[in-house]
C-alpha positions, 0 to 999 in steps of 0.5 A: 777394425778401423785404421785411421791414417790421417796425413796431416803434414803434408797440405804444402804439397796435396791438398787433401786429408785422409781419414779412413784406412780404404785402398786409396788412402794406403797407396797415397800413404805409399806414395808420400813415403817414397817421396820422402814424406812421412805422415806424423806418427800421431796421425797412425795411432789407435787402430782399435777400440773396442766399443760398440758401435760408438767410434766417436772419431774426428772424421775418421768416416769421410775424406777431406778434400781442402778448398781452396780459399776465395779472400784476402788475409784481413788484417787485425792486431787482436790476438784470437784464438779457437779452443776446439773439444774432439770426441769420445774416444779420440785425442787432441791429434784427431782434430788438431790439424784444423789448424792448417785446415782452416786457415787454408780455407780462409787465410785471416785463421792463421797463426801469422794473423794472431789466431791460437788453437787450443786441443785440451785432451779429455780425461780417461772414464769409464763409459756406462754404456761401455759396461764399464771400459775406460777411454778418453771421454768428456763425462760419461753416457748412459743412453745409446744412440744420443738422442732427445731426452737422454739421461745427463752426467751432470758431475762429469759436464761440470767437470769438463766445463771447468777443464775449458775455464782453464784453457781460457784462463791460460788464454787471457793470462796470455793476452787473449781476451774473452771475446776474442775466444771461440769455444767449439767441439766435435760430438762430446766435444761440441756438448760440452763447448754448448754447455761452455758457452750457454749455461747460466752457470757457466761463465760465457762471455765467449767471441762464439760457439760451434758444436759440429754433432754436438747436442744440447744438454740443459733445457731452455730455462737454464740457458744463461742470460748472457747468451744472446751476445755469444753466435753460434754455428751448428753442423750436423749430418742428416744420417747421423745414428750416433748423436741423432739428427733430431738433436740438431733441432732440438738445439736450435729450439732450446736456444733460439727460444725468447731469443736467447741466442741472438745469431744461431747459424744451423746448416746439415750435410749428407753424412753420418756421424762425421764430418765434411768438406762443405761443414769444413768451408762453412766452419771457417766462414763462421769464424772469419765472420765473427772473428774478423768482419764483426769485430767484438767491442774493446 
């Protein structure tokens, strides 16, 4: 079984995530409950699922520490704004404290400073390598573990894309211009963000992309023409035996080829299929970068 208990409300007081149900992480949930401090009833959600070895969870293997940021709030008058996938398996409440996570790693993410989050929730499918069992999933899986070469559900990927068209439609209808959105996910989530962000049948048009254990799930000569203006950031770990390592490379090859992809910022971590401190630190850097120190063209 795995208990993830992930207290997220309470980094005006600690700076510090938990997400695994070890011994520390339980005294510290005692120790914020005697101080009258309750983790959020959605952080103390799904302590089991039964699949696998295929716990696609947020970070739910690793402990978050925040760092602290080293610069100064820039300021901008352009609305921004960051659509983030989770994985298969989880919720939006997995990844949905990126955003106090981020702007405490880098102070020009903050909601003050015009910046949006989007959590789209993915849909409940049965999963084929599941024999069948439904859980909230982008499209389905044939092949396990993920790696170079596995089979695609394309039906459930055009699906998914276009669940991100509406999130980004929402966004522009609110003032949110195209290229001022960053399309990013975990695992699933990050496939689908690639796919978003780089297919020639997708819309693109993107301020960026990030896919942190992500993989690429069309080959070089469906990537679109469009995709060289779009930067991305990929982050994956070294041990990662769910979506494999080799995946990380391959996307990097698949969308630096001809330069297709103009700026693709790759960086791996000591981890498993997780996530990190330093990819938490780096992620936040990628966004102040193309959100704010290179400002897209009106």
């Amino acid at each position: 079984e795995a208990m993830m208990m992930m207290v997220s409300d309470v980094d005006a007081v600690i700076h510090e995530y938990i997400c695994e149900g070890t011994l520390s992480s339980l005294l510290q949930i005692l120790r914020l409950q005697h101080q009258h401090l309750r983790p959020s009833s959605s952080s103390l959600q799904r302590a089991k699922l039964s699949i696998l070895p295929l716990l696609f969870i947020t970070a739910a293997t690793t402990k978050l520490t925040q760092i602290r940021a080293m610069s100064t709030t820039p300021s901008s008058n352009k609305p921004a704004a960051i659509v983030f996938l989770h994985g298969l398996g989880d919720t939006p409440a997995g990844w949905s404290s990126l955003e106090h996570q981020l702007p405490s790693l880098q102070p020009s993410l903050s909601k003050a400073n015009g910046v949006q989050y989007v959590f789209p929730p993915a849909p409940t499918i049965p999963l084929t390598i599941n024999g069948g069992m439904t859980m909230p999933g982008w499209f389905d899986l044939y092949d396990w573990p993920i790696g170079v070469g596995v089979r695609n559900d394309e039906d459930g990927l055009e699906k998914a894309v276009q669940a991100v068209e509406d999130c980004v439609d929402d966004l522009e209808k609110s003032g949110v211009p195209r290229n001022r959105i960053v399309v990013g996910g975990f695992s699933q989530g990050g496939a689908v963000a690639l796919r978003s962000a780089y297919h020639s049948k997708s819309k693109g048009g993107y301020a960026a992309c990030v896919s942190l254990s992500g993989w690429v799930t069309f080959g070089g000569d469906d990537v679109s023409n469009t995709s060289r203006d779009v930067p991305l950031f990929l982050g994956h770990g070294s041990q990662d035996d769910k979506v494999l390592f080799e995946q990380q490379k391959h996307a990097e090859i698949t969308l630096s080829e001809d330069d297709k992809v103009g700026v693709i910022e790759s960086k791996s971590y000591r981890m498993g299929h997780s996530s990190h401190p330093q990819e938490m630190a780096d992620f936040a850097n990628f966004l102040n970068k193309v959100l704010f120190e290179t400002q897209a063209p009106e």
